[in-house]
mmJSON file of the N, C-alpha and C atoms, coordinates in Angstrom:
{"data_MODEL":{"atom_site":{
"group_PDB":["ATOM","ATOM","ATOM","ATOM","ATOM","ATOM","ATOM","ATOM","ATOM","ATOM","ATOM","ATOM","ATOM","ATOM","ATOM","ATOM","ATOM","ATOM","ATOM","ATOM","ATOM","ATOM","ATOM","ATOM","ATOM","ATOM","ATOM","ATOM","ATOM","ATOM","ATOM","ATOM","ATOM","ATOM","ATOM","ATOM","ATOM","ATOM","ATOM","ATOM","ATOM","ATOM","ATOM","ATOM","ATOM","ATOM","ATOM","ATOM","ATOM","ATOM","ATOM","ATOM","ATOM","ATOM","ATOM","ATOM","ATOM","ATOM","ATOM","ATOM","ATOM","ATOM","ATOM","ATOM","ATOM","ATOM","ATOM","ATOM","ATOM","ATOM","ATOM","ATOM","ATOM","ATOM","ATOM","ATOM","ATOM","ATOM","ATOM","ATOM","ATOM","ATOM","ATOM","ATOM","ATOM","ATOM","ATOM","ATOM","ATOM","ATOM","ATOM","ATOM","ATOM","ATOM","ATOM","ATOM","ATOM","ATOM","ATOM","ATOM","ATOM","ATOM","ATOM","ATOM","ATOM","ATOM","ATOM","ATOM","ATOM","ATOM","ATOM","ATOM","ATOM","ATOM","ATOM","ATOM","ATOM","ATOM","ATOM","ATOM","ATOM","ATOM","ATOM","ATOM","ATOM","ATOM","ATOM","ATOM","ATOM","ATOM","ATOM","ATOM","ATOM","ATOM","ATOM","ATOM","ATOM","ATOM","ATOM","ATOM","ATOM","ATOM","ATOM","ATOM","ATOM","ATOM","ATOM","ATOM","ATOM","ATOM","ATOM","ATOM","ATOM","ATOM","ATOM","ATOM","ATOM","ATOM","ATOM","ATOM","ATOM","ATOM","ATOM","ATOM","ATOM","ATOM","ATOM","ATOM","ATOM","ATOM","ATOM"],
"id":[1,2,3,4,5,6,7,8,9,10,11,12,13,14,15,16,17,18,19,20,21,22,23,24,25,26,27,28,29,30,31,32,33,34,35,36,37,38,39,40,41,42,43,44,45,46,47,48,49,50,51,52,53,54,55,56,57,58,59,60,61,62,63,64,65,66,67,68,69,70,71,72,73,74,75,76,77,78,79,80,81,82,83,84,85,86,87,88,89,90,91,92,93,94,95,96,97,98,99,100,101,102,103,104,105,106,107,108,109,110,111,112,113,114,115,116,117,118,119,120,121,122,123,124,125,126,127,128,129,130,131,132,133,134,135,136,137,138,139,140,141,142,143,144,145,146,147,148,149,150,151,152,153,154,155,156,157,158,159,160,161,162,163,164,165,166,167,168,169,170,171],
"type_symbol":["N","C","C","N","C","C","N","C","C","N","C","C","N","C","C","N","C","C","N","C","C","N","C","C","N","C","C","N","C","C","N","C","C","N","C","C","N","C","C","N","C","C","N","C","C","N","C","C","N","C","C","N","C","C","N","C","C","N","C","C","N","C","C","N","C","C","N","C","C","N","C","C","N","C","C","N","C","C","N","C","C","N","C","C","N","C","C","N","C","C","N","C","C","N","C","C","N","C","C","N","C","C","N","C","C","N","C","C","N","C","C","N","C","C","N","C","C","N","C","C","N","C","C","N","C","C","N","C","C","N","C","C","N","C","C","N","C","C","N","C","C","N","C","C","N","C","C","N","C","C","N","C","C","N","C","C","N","C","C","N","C","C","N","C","C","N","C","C","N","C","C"],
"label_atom_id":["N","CA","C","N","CA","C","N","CA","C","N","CA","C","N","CA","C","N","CA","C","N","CA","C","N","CA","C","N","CA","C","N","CA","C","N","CA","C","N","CA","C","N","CA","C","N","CA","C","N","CA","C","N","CA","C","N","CA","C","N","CA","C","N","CA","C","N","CA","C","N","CA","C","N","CA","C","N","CA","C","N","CA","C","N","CA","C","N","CA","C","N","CA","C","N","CA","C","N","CA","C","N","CA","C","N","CA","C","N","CA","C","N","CA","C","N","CA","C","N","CA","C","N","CA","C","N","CA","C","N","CA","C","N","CA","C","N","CA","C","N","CA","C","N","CA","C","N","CA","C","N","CA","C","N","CA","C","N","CA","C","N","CA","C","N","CA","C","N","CA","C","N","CA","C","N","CA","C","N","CA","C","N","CA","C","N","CA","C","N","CA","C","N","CA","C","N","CA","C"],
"label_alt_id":[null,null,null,null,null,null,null,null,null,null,null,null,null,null,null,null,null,null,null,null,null,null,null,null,null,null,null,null,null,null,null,null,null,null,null,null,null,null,null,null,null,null,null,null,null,null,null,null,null,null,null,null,null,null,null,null,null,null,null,null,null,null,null,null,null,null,null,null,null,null,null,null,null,null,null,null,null,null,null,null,null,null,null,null,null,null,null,null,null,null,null,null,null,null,null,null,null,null,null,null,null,null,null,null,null,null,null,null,null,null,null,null,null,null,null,null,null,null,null,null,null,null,null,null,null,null,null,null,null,null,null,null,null,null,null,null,null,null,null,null,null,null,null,null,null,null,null,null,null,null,null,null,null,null,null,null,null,null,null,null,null,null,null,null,null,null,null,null,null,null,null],
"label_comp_id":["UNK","UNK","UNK","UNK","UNK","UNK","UNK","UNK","UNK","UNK","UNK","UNK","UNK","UNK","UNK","UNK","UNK","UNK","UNK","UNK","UNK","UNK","UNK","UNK","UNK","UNK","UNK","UNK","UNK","UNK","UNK","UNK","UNK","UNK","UNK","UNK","UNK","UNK","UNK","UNK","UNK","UNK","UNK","UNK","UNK","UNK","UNK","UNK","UNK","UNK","UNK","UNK","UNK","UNK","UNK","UNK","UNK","UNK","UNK","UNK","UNK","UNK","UNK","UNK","UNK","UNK","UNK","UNK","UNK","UNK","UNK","UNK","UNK","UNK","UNK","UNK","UNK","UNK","UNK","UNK","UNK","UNK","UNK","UNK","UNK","UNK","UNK","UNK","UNK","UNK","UNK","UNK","UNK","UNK","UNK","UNK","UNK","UNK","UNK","UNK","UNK","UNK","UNK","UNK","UNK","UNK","UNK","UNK","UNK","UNK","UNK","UNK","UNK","UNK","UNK","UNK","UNK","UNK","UNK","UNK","UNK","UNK","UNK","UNK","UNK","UNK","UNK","UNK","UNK","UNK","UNK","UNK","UNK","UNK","UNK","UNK","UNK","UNK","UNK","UNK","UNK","UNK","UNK","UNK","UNK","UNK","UNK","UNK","UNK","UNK","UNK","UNK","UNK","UNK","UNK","UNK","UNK","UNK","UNK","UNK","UNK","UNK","UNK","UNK","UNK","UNK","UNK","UNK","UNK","UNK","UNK"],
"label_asym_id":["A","A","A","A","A","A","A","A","A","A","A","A","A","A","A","A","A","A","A","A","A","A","A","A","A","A","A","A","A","A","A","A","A","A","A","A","A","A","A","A","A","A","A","A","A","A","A","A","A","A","A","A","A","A","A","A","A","A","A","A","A","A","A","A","A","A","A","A","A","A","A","A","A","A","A","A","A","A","A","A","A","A","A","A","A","A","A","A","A","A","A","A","A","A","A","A","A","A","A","A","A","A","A","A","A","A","A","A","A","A","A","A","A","A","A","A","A","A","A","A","A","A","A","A","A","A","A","A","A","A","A","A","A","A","A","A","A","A","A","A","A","A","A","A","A","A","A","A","A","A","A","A","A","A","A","A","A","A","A","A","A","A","A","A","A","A","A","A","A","A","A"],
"label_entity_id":["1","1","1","1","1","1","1","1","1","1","1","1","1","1","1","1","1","1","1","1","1","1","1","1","1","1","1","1","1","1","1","1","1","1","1","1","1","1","1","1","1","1","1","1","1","1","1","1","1","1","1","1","1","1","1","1","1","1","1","1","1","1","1","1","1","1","1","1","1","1","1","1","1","1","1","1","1","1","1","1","1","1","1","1","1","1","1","1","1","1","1","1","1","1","1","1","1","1","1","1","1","1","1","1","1","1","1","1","1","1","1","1","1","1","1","1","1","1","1","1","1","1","1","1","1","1","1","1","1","1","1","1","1","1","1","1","1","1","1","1","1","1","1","1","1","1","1","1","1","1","1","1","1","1","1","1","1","1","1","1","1","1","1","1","1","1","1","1","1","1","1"],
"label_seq_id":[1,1,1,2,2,2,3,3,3,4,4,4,5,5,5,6,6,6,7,7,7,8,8,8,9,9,9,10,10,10,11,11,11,12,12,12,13,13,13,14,14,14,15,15,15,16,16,16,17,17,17,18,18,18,19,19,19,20,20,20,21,21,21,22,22,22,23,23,23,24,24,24,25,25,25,26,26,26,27,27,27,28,28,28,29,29,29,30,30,30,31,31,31,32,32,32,33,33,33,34,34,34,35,35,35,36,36,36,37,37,37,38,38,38,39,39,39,40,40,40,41,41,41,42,42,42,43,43,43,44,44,44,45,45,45,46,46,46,47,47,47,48,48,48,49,49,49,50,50,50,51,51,51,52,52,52,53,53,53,54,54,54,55,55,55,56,56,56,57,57,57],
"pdbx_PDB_ins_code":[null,null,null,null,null,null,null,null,null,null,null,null,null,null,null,null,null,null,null,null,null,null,null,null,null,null,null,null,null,null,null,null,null,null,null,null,null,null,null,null,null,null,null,null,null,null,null,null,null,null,null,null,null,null,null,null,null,null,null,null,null,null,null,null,null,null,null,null,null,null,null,null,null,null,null,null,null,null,null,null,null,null,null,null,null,null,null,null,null,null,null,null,null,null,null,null,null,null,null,null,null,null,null,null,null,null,null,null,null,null,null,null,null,null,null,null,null,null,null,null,null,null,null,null,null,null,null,null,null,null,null,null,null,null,null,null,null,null,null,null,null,null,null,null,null,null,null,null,null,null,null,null,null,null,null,null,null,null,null,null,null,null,null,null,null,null,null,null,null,null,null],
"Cartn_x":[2.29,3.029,3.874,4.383,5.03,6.613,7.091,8.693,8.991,8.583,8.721,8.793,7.521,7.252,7.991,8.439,9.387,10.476,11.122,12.351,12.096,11.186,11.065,10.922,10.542,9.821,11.594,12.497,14.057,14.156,14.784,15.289,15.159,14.066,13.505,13.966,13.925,14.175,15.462,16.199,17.797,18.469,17.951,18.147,17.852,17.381,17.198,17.974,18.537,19.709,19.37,20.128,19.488,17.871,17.315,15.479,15.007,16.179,15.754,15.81,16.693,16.865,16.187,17.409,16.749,16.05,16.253,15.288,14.237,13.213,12.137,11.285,10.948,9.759,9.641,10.826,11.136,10.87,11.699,11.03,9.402,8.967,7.145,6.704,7.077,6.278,6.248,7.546,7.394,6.406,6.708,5.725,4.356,3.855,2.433,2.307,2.869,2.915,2.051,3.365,2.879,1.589,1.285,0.25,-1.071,-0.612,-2.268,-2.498,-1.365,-1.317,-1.91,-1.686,-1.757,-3.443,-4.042,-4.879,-4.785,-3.462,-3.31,-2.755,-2.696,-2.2,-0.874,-0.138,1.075,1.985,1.507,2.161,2.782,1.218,1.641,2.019,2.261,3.671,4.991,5.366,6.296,6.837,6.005,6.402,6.756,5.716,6.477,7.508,8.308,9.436,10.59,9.707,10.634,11.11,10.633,10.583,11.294,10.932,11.718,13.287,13.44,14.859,15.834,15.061,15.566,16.406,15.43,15.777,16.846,16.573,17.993,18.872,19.192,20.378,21.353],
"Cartn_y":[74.701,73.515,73.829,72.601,72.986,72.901,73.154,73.57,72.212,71.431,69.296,68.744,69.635,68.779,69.454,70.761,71.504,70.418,70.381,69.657,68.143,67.427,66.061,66.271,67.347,67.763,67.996,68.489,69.394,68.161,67.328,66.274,65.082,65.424,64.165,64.927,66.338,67.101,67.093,66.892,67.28,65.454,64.66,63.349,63.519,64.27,64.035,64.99,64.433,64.731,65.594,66.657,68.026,68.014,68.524,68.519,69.87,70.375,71.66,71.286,69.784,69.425,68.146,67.069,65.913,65.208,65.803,65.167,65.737,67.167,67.461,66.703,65.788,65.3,64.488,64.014,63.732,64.664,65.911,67.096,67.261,67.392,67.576,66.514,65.403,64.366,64.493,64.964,65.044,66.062,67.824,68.526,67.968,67.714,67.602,66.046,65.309,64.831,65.435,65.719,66.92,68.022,68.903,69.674,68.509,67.29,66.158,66.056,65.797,65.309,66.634,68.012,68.9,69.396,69.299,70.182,71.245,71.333,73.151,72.8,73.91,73.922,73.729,73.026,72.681,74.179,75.139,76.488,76.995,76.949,76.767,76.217,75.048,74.019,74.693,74.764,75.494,76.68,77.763,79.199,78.837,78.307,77.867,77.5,76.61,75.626,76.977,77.673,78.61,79.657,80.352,80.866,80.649,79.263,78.825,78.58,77.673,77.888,79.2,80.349,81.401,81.908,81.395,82.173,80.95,80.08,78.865,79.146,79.959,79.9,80.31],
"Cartn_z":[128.847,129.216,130.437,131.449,132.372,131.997,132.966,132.373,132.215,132.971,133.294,132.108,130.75,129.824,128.762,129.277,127.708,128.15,128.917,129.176,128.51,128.744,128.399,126.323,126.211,124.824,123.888,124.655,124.468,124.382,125.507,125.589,124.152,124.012,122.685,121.273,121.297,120.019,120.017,120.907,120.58,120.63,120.798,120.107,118.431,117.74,116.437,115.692,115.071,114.322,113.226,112.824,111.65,111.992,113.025,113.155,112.374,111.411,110.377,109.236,109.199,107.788,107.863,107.301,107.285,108.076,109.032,110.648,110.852,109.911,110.485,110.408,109.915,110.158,111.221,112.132,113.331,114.277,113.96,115.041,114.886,113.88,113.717,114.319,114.088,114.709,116.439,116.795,118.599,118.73,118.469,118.5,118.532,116.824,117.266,118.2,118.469,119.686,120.989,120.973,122.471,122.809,121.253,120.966,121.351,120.83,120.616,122.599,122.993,124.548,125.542,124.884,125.792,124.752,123.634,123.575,122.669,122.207,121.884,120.457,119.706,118.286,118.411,117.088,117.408,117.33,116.85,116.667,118.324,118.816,120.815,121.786,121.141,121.486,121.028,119.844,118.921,119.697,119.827,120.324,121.742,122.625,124.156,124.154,123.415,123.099,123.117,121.874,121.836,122.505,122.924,124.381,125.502,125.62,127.069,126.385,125.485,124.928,124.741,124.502,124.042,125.876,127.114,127.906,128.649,128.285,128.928,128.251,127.237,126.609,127.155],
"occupancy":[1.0,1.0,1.0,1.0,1.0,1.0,1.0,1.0,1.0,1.0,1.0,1.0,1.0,1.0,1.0,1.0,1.0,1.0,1.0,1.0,1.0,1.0,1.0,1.0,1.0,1.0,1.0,1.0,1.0,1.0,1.0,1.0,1.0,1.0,1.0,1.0,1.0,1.0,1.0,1.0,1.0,1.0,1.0,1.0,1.0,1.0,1.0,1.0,1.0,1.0,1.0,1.0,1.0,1.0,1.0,1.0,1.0,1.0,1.0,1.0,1.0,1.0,1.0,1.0,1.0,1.0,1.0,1.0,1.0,1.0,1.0,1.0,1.0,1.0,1.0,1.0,1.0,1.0,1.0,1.0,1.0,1.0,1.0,1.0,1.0,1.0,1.0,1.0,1.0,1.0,1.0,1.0,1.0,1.0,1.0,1.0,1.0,1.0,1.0,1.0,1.0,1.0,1.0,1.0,1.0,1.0,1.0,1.0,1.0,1.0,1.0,1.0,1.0,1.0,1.0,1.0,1.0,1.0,1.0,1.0,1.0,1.0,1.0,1.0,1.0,1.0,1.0,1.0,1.0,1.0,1.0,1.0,1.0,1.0,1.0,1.0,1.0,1.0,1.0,1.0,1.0,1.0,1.0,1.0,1.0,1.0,1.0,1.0,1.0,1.0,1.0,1.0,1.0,1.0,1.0,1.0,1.0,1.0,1.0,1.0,1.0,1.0,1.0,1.0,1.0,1.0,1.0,1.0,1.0,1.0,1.0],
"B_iso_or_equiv":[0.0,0.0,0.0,0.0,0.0,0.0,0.0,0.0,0.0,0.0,0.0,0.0,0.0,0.0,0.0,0.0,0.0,0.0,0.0,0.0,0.0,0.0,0.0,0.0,0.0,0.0,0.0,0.0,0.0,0.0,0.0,0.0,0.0,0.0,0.0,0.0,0.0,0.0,0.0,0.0,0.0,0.0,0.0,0.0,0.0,0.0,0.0,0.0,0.0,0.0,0.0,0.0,0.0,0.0,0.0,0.0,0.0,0.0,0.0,0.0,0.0,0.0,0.0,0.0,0.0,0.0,0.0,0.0,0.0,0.0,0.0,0.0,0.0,0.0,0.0,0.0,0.0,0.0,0.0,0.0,0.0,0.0,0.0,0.0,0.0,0.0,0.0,0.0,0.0,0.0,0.0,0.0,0.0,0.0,0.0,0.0,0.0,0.0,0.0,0.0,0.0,0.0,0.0,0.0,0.0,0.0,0.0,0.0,0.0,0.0,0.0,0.0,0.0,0.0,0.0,0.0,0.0,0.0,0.0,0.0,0.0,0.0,0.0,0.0,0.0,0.0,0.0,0.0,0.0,0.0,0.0,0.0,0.0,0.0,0.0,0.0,0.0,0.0,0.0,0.0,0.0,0.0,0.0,0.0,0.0,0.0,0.0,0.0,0.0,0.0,0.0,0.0,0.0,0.0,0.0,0.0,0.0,0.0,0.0,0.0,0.0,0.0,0.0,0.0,0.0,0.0,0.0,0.0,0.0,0.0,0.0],
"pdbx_formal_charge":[null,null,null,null,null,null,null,null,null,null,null,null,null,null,null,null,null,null,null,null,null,null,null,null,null,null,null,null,null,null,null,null,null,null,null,null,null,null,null,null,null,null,null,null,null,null,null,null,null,null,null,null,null,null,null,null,null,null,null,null,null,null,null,null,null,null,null,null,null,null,null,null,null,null,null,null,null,null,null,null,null,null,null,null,null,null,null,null,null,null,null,null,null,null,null,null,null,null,null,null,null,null,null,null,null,null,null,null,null,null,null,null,null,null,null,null,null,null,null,null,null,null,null,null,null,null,null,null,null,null,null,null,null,null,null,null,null,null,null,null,null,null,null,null,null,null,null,null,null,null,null,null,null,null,null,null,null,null,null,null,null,null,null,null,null,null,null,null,null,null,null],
"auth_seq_id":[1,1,1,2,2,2,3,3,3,4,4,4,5,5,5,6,6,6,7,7,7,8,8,8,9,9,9,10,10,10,11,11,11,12,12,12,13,13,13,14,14,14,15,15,15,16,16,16,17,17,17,18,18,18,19,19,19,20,20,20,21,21,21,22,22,22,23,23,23,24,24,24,25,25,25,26,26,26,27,27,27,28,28,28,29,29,29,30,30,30,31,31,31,32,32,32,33,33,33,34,34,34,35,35,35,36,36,36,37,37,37,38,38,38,39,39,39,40,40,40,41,41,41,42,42,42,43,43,43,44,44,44,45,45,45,46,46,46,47,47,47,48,48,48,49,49,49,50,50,50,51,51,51,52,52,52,53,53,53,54,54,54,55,55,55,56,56,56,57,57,57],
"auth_comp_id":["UNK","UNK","UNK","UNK","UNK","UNK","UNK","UNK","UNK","UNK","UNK","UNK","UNK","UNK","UNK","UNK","UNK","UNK","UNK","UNK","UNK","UNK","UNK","UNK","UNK","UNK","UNK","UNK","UNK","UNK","UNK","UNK","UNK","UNK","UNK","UNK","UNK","UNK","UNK","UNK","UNK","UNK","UNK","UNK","UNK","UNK","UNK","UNK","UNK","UNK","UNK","UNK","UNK","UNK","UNK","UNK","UNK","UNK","UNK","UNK","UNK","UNK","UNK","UNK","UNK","UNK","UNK","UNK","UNK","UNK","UNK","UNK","UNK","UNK","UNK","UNK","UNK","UNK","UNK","UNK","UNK","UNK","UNK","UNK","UNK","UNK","UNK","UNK","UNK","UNK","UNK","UNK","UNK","UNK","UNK","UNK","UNK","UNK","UNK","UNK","UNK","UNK","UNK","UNK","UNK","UNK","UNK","UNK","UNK","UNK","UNK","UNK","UNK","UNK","UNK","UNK","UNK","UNK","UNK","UNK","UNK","UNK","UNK","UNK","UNK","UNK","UNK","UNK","UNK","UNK","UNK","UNK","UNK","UNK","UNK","UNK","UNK","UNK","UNK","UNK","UNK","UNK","UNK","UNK","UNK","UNK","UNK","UNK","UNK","UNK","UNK","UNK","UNK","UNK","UNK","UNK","UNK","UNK","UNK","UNK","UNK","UNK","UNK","UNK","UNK","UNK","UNK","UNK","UNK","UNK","UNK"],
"auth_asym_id":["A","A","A","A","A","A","A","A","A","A","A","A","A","A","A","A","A","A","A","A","A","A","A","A","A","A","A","A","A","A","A","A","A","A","A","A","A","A","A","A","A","A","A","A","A","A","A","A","A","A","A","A","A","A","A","A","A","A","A","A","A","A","A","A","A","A","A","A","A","A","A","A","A","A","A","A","A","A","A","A","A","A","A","A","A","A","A","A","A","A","A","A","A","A","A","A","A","A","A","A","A","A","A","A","A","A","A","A","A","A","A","A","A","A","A","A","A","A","A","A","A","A","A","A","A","A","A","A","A","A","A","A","A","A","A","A","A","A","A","A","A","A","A","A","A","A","A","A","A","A","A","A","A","A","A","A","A","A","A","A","A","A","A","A","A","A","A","A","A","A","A"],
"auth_atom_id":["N","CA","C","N","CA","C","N","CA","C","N","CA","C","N","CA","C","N","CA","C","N","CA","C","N","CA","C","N","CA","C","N","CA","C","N","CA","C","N","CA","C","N","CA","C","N","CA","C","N","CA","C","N","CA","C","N","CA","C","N","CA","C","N","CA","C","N","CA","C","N","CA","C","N","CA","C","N","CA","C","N","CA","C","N","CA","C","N","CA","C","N","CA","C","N","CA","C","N","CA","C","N","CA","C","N","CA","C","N","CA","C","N","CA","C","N","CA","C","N","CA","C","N","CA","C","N","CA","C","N","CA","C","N","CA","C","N","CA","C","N","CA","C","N","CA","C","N","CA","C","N","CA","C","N","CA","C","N","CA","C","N","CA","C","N","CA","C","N","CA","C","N","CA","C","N","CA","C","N","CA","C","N","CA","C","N","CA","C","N","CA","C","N","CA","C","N","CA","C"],
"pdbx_PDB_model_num":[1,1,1,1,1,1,1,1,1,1,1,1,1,1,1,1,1,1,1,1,1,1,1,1,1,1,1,1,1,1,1,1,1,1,1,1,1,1,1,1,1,1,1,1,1,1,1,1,1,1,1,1,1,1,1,1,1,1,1,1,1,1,1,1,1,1,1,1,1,1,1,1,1,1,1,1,1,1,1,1,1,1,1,1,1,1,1,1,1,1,1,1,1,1,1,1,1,1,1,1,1,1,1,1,1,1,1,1,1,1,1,1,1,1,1,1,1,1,1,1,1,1,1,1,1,1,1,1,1,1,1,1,1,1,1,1,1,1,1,1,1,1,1,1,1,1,1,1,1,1,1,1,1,1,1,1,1,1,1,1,1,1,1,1,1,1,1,1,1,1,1]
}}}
């Protein structure tokens, strides 16, 4: 993914409120979102996400 679409991907995940608790199925739903749009397993959506977050921190 490009950095364009982690950002648009952040942007939508951090509108949802607890996305570990009561909001995951809000966070899952953007993910595989994004996984369906790009092709790839939602795991490699997931880990990119994670990744790039880890190093904006």
């Amino acid at each position: 993914m490009t950095q364009d679409e982690i950002k648009k991907m952040d942007k939508k995940i951090r509108m949802v409120q607890d996305p570990f608790g009561m909001g995951f199925q809000s966070f899952y739903k953007i993910i595989s979102e994004f996984a369906q749009m790009k092709g790839k397993p939602k795991e490699e959506i997931l880990r990119q996400y994670i990744v790039w977050k880890a190093r904006t921190v």
